[in-house]
N, C-alpha and C positions, 0 to 999 in steps of 0.2 A: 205327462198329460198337458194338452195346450190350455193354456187360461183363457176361458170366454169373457172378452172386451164386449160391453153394451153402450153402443153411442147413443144421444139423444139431443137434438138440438135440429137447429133449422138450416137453413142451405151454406151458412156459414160451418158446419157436421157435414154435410150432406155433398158439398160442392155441387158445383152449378156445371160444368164440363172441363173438358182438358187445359184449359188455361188458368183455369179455377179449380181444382180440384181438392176432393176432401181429403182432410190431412189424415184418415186413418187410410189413407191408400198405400205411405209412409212405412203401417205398421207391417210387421215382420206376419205375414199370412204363415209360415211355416212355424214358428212361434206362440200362435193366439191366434185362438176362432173367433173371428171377427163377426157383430152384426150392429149395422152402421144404420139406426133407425132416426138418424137425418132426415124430416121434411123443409124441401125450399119452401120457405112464407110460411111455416106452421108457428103458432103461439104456444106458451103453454099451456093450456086448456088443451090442443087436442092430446101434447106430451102426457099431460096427466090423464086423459082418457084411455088412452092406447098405454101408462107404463105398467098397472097392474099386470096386464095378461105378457107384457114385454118382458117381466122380471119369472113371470110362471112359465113361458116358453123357454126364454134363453136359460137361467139359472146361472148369472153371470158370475165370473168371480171380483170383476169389478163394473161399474159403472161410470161413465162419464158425461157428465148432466150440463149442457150449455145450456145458457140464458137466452133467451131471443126479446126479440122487440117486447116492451112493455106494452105498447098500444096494438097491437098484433091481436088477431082472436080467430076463433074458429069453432064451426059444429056442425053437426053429424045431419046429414043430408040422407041417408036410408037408414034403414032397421034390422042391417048387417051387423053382430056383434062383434067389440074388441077381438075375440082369440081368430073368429072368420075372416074379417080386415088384413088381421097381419098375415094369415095364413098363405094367403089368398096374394100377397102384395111383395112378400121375399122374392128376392132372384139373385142369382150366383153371379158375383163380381169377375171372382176369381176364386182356386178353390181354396176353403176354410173361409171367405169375406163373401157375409150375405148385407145387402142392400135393399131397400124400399121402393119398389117403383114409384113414380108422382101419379102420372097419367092415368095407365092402366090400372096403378092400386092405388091409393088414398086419395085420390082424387074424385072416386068417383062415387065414395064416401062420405064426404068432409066440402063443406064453401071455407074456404081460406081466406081474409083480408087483411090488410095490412093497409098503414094508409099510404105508400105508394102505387097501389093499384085499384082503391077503391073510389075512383074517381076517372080510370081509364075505359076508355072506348071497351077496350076488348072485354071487361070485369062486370060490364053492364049491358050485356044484350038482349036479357033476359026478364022477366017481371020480377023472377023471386029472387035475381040476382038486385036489380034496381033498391027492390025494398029491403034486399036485407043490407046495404051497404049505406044506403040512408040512414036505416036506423045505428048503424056504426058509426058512420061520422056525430049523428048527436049524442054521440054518449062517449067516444075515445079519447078527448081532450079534457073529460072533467077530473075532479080529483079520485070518484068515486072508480074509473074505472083505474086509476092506479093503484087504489086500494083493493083491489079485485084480482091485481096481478100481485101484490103481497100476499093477501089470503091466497093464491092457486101455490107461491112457492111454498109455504107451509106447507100446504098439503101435498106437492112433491119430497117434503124433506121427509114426512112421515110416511110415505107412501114407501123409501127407501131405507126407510129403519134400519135393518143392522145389516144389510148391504154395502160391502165395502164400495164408496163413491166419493167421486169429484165434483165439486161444482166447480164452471169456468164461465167466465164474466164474456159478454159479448167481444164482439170484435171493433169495434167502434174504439176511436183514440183514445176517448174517456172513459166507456161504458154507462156503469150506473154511476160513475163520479160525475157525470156530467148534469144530474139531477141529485141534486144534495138531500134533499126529502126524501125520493126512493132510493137513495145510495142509504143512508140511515136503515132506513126499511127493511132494506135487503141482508144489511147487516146485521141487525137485530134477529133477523127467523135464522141466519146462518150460525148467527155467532160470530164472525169473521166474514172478512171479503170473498168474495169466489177468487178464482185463479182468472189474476189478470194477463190477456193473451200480449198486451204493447209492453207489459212491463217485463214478461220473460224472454221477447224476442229483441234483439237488441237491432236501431235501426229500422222498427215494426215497421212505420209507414210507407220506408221505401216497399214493403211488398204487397201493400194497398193498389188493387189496379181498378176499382169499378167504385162509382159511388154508394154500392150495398155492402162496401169495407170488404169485400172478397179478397182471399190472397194468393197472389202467382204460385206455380207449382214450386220456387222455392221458399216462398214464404207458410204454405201446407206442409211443405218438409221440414224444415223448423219446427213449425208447432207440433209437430207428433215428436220432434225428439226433445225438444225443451217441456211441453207439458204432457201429451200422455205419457211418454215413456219413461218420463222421471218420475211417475205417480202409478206405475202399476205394478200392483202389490209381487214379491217373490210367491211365489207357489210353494205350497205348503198342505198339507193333506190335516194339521191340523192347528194350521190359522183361523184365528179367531176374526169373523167379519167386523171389518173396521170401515170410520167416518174417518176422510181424508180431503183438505183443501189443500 
């Protein structure tokens, strides 16, 4: 039987296009049933809104849980439920690897902001685009919304209870060592660090090509053999679901 891999993380999971592309493209499709629920610019608030019914759909045999932006956020723009969204939003890669549309599925779902685009031309054309990214910027730089992205990881680590899973630290040079307060933070609801992606790739930065820390199609292909593939559990019909960094 092939092991179902469940990704979770934002366009750095997800990749952005051919030059960038996500490193479960990498994984062995003949091997493991792939579903690569990567949104580009998603926080994890919508991660944790959509992983319930992710983990009830897929039934995965492992999980792989990226970090995204601390200051990243998002919420649900219709009264489309989690199991209809995703339903509604899969499409075939390739066969055995399903993906998430942006456009036509969660997008038309979900306002996404980040703050590199919540101050662009194109992210404000709208009134309830204006207002709701206003009220973003007066509340993403205080302490209290970092404290908001510790509480949501808790509630991802519980959400994935006896789920065999990964956590993987963003893609940025430092990650969360780069903020010593939420590097603590993070480590404390962990237990331990997530999986640092510069410290298992050797030479990481050389495959840095865009300033959103994206990585060239050989620097995707590293990361699926240095982290997921060294982190996914052997098949076993009567393994016990395991917590794996």
């Amino acid at each position: 039987m092939r092991m179902k891999l469940l990704l979770v993380g934002c366009s750095w999971t997800a990749g952005t296009d051919a030059d960038r592309p996500a490193p479960a493209d990498y994984l062995d499709n003949g091997k493991h049933e792939i579903y690569n629920a990567g949104i580009q610019g998603s926080s994890i608030h919508l991660h944790n809104f959509l992983l319930e019914s992710l983990l009830t759909q897929v039934q995965p045999d492992h999980v792989f849980f990226q970090l995204t932006g601390a200051r990243r956020y998002g919420f649900q723009t219709s009264k489309i439920s989690p199991d209809t969204v995703l339903s509604e939003s899969w499409y075939d890669v390739k066969p055995n690897y399903k993906a998430l549309k942006l456009q036509d599925g969660i997008k038309q779902h979900f306002h996404i902001i980040t703050p590199g685009n919540a101050d662009t031309e194109a992210k404000n054309r709208t009134n309830f685009q204006k207002t709701a990214n206003s009220d973003y910027n007066a509340w993403v730089f205080t302490d209290m919304f970092r404290h908001q992205f510790v509480q949501a990881l808790a509630y991802t680590k519980h959400l994935l209870g006896t789920y065999s899973h990964t956590f993987i630290d963003s893609n940025s040079s430092s990650g969360y060592q780069g903020d010593p307060v939420l590097h603590k933070q993070v480590q404390q609801v962990l237990g331990k660090d997530p999986v640092l992606p510069y410290a298992e790739i050797p030479e990481y930065s050389n495959y840095i090509v865009d300033d959103g820390q994206h990585l060239n199609p050989a620097g995707a292909k590293l990361y699926c053999e240095n982290i997921y593939n060294t982190r996914i559990p052997s098949p076993s019909k009567d393994e016990t679901p395991m917590f794996i960094l």
